[in-house]
C-alpha positions in Angstrom: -18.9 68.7 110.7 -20.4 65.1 111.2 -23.7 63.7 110.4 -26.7 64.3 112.9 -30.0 63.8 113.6 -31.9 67.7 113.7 -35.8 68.6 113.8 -37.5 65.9 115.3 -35.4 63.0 114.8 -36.4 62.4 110.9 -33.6 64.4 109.5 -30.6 64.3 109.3 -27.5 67.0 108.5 -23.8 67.5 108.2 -23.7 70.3 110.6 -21.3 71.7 113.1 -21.9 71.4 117.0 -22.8 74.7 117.3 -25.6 74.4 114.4 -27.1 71.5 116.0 -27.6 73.4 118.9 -29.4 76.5 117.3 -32.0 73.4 115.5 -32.3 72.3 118.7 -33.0 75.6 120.2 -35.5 76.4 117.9 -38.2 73.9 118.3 -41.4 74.3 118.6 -41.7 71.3 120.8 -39.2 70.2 122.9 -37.2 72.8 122.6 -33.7 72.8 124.4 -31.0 75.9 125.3 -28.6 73.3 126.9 -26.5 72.9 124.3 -26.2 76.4 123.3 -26.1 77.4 127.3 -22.7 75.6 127.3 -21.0 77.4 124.5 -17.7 79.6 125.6 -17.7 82.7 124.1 -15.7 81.8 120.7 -18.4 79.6 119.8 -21.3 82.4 120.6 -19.8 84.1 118.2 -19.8 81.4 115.4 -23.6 80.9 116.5 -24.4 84.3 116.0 -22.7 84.8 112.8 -24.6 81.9 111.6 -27.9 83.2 113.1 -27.5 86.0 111.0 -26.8 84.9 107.8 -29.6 82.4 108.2 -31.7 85.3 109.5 -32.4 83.2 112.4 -31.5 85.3 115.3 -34.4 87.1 116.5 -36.3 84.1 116.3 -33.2 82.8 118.6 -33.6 86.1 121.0 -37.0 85.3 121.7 -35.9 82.1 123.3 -32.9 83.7 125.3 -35.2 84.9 128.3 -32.0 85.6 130.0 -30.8 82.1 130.0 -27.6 83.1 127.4 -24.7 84.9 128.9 -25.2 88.1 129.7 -23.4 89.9 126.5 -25.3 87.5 124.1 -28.3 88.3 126.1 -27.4 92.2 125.9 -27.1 92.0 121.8 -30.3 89.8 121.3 -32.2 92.5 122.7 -30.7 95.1 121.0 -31.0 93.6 117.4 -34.9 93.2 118.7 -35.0 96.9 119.9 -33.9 98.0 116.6 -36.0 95.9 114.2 -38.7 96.9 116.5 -37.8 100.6 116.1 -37.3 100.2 112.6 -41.0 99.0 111.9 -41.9 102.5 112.2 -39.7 103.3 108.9 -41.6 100.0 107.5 -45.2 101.5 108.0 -43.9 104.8 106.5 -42.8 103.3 103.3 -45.5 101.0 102.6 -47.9 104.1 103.2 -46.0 105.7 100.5 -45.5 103.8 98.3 -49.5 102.3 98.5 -50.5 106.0 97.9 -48.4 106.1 94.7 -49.7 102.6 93.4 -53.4 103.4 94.5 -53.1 107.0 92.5 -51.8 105.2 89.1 -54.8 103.2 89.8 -52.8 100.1 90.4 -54.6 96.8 92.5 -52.4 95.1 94.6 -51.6 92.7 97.5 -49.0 92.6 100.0 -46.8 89.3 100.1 -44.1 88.6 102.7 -43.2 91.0 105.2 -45.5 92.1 108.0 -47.9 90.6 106.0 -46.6 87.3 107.9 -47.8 88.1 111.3 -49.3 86.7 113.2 -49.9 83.2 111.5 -46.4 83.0 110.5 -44.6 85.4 113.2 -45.7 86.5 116.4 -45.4 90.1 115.7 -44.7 92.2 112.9 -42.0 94.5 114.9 -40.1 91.2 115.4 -39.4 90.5 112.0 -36.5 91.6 110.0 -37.7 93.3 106.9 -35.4 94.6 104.0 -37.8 95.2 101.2 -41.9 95.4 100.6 -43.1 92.9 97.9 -46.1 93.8 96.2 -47.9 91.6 93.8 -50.5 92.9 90.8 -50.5 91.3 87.6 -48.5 91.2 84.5 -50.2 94.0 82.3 -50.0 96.8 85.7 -46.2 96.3 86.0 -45.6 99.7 83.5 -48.2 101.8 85.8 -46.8 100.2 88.9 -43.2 101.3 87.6 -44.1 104.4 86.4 -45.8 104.8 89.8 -42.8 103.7 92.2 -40.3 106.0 90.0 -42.9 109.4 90.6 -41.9 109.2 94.2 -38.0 108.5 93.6 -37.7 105.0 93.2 -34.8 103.7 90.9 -34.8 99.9 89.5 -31.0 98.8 90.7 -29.0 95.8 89.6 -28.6 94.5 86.0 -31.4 92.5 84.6 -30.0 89.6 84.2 -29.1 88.9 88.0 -32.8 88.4 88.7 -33.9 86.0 85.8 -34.7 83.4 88.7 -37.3 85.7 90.3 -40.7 86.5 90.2 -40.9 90.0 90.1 -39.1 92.8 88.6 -35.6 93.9 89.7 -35.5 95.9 92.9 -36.3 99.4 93.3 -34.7 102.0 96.0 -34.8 105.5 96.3 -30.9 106.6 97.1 -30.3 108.6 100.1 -27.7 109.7 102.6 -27.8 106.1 104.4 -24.2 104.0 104.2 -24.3 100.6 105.4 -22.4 100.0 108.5 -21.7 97.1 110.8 -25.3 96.8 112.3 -27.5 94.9 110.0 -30.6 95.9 112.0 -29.9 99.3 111.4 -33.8 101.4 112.0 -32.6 103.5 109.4 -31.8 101.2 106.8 -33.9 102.3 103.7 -36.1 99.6 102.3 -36.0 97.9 98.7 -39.7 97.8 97.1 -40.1 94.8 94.7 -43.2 94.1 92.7 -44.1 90.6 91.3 -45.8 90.0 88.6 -46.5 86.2 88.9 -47.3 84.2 92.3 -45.6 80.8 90.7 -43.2 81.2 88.1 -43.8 77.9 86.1 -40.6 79.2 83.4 -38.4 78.6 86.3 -40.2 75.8 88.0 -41.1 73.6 85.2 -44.1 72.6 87.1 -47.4 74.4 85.7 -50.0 75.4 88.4 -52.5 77.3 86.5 -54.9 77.7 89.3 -53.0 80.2 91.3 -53.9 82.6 89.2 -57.8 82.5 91.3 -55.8 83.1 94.3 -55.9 87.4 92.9 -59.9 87.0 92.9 -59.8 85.9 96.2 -58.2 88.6 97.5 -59.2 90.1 101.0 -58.3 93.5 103.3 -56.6 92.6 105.9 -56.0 95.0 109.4 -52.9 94.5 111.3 -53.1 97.3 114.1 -53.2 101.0 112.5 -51.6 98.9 109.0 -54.6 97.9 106.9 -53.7 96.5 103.5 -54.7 94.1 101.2 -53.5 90.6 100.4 -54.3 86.8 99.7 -56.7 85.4 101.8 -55.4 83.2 104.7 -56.1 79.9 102.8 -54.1 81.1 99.5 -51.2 82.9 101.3 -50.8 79.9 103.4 -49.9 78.5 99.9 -48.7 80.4 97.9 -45.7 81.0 100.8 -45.3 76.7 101.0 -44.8 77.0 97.4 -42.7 80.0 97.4 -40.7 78.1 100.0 -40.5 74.9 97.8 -38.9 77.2 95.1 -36.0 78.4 97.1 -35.1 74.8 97.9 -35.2 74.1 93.8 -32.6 76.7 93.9 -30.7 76.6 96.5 -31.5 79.6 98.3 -31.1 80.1 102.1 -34.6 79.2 103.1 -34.3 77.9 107.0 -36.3 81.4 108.2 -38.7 80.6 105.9 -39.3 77.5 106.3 -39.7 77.7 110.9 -42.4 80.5 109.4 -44.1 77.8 107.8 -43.3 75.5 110.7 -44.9 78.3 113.2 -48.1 78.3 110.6 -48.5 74.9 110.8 -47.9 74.8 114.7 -50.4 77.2 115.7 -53.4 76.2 113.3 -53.3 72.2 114.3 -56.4 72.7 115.9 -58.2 75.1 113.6 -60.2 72.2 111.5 -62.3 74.8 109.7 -58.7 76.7 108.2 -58.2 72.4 106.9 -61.6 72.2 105.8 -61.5 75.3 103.5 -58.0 74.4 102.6 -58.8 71.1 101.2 -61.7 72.3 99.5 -60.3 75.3 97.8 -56.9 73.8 96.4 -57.2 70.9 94.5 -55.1 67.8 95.1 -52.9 68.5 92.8 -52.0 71.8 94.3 -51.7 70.7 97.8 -49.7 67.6 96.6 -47.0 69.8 95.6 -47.5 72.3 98.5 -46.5 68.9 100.6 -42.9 68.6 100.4 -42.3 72.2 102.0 -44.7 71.6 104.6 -43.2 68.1 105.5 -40.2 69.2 105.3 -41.0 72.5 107.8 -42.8 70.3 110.2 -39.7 67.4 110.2 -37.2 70.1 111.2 -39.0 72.1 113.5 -41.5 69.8 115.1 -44.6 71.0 114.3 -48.0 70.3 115.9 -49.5 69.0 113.1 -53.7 68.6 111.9 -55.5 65.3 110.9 -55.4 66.7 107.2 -51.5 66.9 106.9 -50.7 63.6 108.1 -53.0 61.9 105.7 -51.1 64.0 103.4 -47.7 63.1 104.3 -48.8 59.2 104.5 -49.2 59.6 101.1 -45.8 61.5 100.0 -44.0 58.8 97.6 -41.1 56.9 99.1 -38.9 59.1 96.9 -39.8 62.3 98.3 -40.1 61.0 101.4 -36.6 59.8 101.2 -35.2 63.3 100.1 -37.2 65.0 102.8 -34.6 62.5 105.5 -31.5 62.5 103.7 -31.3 65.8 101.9 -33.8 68.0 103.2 -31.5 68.7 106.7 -28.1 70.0 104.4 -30.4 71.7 102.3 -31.9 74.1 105.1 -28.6 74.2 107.3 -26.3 74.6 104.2 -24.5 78.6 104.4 -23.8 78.1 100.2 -26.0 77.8 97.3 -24.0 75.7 95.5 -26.1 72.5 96.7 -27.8 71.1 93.9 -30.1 69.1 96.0 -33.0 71.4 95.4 -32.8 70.1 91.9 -33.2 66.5 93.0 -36.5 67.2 94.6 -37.4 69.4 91.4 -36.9 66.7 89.4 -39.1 64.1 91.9 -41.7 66.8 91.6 -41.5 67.2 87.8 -44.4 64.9 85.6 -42.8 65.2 82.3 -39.3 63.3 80.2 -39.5 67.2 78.9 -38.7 68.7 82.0 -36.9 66.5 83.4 -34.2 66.5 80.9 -34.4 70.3 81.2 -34.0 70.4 85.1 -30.9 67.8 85.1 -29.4 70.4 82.4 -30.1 73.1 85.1 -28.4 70.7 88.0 -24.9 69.6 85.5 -24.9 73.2 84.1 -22.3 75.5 85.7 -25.0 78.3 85.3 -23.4 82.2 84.7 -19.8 82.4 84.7 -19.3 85.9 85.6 -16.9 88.0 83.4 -13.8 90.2 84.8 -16.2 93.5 85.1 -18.8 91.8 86.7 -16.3 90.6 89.3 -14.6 93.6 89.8 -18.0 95.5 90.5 -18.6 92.9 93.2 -14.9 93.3 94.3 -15.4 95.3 97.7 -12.7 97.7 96.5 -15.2 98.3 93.6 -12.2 99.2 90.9 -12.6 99.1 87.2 -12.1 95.7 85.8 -9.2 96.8 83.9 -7.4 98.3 86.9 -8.7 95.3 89.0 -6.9 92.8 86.9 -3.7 95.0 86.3 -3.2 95.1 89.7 -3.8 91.2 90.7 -4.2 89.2 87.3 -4.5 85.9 89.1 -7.6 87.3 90.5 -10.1 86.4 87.6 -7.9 82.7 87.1 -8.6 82.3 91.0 -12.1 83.1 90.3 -12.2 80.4 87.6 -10.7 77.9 89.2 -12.4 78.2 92.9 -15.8 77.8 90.8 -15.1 75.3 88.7 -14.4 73.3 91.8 -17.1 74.1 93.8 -19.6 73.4 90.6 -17.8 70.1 90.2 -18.1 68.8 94.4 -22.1 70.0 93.9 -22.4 67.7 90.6 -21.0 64.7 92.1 -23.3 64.8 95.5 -26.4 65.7 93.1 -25.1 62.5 91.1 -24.3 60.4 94.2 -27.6 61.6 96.3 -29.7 60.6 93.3 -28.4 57.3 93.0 -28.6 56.9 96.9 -32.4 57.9 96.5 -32.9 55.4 93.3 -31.7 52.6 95.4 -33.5 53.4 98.8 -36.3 53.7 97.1 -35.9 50.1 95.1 -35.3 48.6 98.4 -38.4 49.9 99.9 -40.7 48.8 96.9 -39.2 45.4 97.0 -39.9 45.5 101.1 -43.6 46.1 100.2 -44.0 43.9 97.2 -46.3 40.9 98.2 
């Protein structure tokens, strides 16, 4: 991998060949298939393995038109055909599962989802969905629980594997379904999760109280036969930038997420009254930190963008600014979470010594050092831990080891890029300094 420019020229990313051709396939202005048109077929298959664990491929197969060999072509339209077939099961299980809620008595909205279409996605069928998020909240959780589990919903996975989220663990009802090879499977049961917070200020250390008027906003909202209700179109526009922001503090793969908001931007450029009632419902403060995402989305994607987000992004500080170029290309491109460079930009975004000395804790901590039965559940052989170690006792050692390097190589390039940021952004203060 070598350094490159990606987006629209202003970032820049330690990325493969092959990478750089999917960016550059993916634009939303001046968008170019040369590059990936050229591949042999060893390298379509790098592309596509990428494309999927970035969940970037049907966004890819709806640029193919043909123009990709004919067996890339060929499995582009199938993984379309099935997520479009599998929208059916989607409907299905929100109806459900909206019954059960609305029975208990339980408000709601719908985040995520098909709730993204059209602003964010062109169509709901077209849109990989593994789970339905629901928010309502904090006191309904136990009626929305107890709701969910009357219909045969079970909460799976410890608790303590989703202390990063906003919402409780994830429910599914078991069935007769086995995963197989095709991850667009229409048969592929869905996960239900429901939130109880829109912003999680515990995990972000950056308290936005006035979300919480988002819920009294709330609208009904018609999407074909599918009505439902959710956020209006001002609030969900940011409640997703923030919820994008907060995967990049941690490190999550976000790149789908963030063309969505790219594709948002894109197609409202010209819709001045959407700005108007944006700037006037969320106060500076809010949109200020609703920026970086946005900036970011429209630097890698190449955006269309409205009078009203370029005086905003005039007026990002030269240190977010200077992440955004340097670390916000690895960041969206990058296949591992141990990148601490969502920290950095927490730590730009944080206002207090308090939290600042909390999030470089977070950033130098190794985090949750799984124990032997942990990582022999996650062992694909799934074998007690006892019997796991018996039979390979370097495993757990290996373990130790691989992470403790990993978590080292991500301290040093959190330590390295924040030095390289302090000292860009000296030199720029000194440039402007009468």
């Amino acid at each position: 991998m070598r350094a490159q420019l990606i987006g629209n020229g202003l970032l820049t990313a330690r990325v493969s060949d092959n990478v750089a051709a999917v960016f550059e396939a993916l634009q939303l202005q001046g968008a170019c298939l040369d590059r990936l048109r050229s591949l042999d077929d060893g390298r379509w298959q790098e592309v596509l393995r990428y494309c999927d664990g970035m969940r970037l491929t049907l966004p890819l197969a709806f640029r193919s038109s043909g123009r990709f060999p004919s067996w890339v072509s060929e499995r582009l339209m199938q993984n379309l055909a099935d997520t479009e077939q599998r929208f059916a099961l989607v409907q299905a299980t929100y109806r459900e599962a909206a019954a059960a809620l609305a029975g208990a008595g339980v408000p709601y909205v719908v985040l995520k989802g098909f709730a993204q279409s059209p602003d964010f996605v062109k169509a709901p069928q077209f849109r990989m969905q593994g789970d339905i998020d629901f928010y309502s909240p904090r006191e309904n959780m136990p009626s929305a629980l107890k709701a969910l589990e009357s219909v045969g919903y079970e909460t799976i996975g410890p608790a303590e594997d989703y202390r990063n989220t906003d919402h409780h663990p994830a429910l599914i009802r078991f069935g007769g379904w086995k995963l197989g090879e095709n991850r667009y499977d229409p048969e592929m049961p869905l996960a239900i999760e429901v939130h109880y917070c829109l912003w999680n200020a515990a995990v972000s250390l950056i308290p936005l109280p006035e979300m919480d008027e988002f819920w009294n906003r709330r609208i009904e909202r018609k999407l074909g036969e599918l009505s439902f209700p959710a956020l209006s179109t001002v609030d969900y526009f940011g409640y997703f930038a923030l919820h994008v922001l907060r995967d990049l503090f941690l490190g999550e793969r976000v790149v789908h997420h963030v063309l969505e908001l790219a594709t948002f931007v894109h197609e409202r450029a010209d819709d001045a009254a959407f700005w108007t009632e944006w700037q006037a419902l969320h106060s500076p403060r809010l949109r200020q930190i609703q920026i970086v995402s946005l900036a970011l989305a429209a630097a890698a994607f190449s955006s269309r963008l409205p009078d009203a987000l370029r005086e905003q992004f005039a007026r990002l500080p030269a240190e977010q600014r200077l992440w955004i170029e340097s670390c916000g290309g690895n960041q969206l491109a990058a296949t591992s979470a141990r990148t601490r460079d969502g920290r950095l930009l927490q730590f730009l975004l944080s206002e207090s010594p308090e939290t600042r000395r909390k999030i470089l804790w977070r950033a130098l901590s190794p985090g949750t050092i799984a124990t032997p039965q942990k990582c022999a559940r996650l062992s694909k052989h799934r074998v007690a831990a006892r019997s796991w170690l018996q039979r390979s006792p370097w495993r757990y050692p290996a373990y130790l080891a691989t992470r403790g390097f990993l978590h080292g190589a991500a301290v040093l390039r959190f330590v390295a890029n924040g030095l390289g940021l302090w000292l860009s952004s000296l030199s720029l203060r000194r440039a402007v300094r009468p």
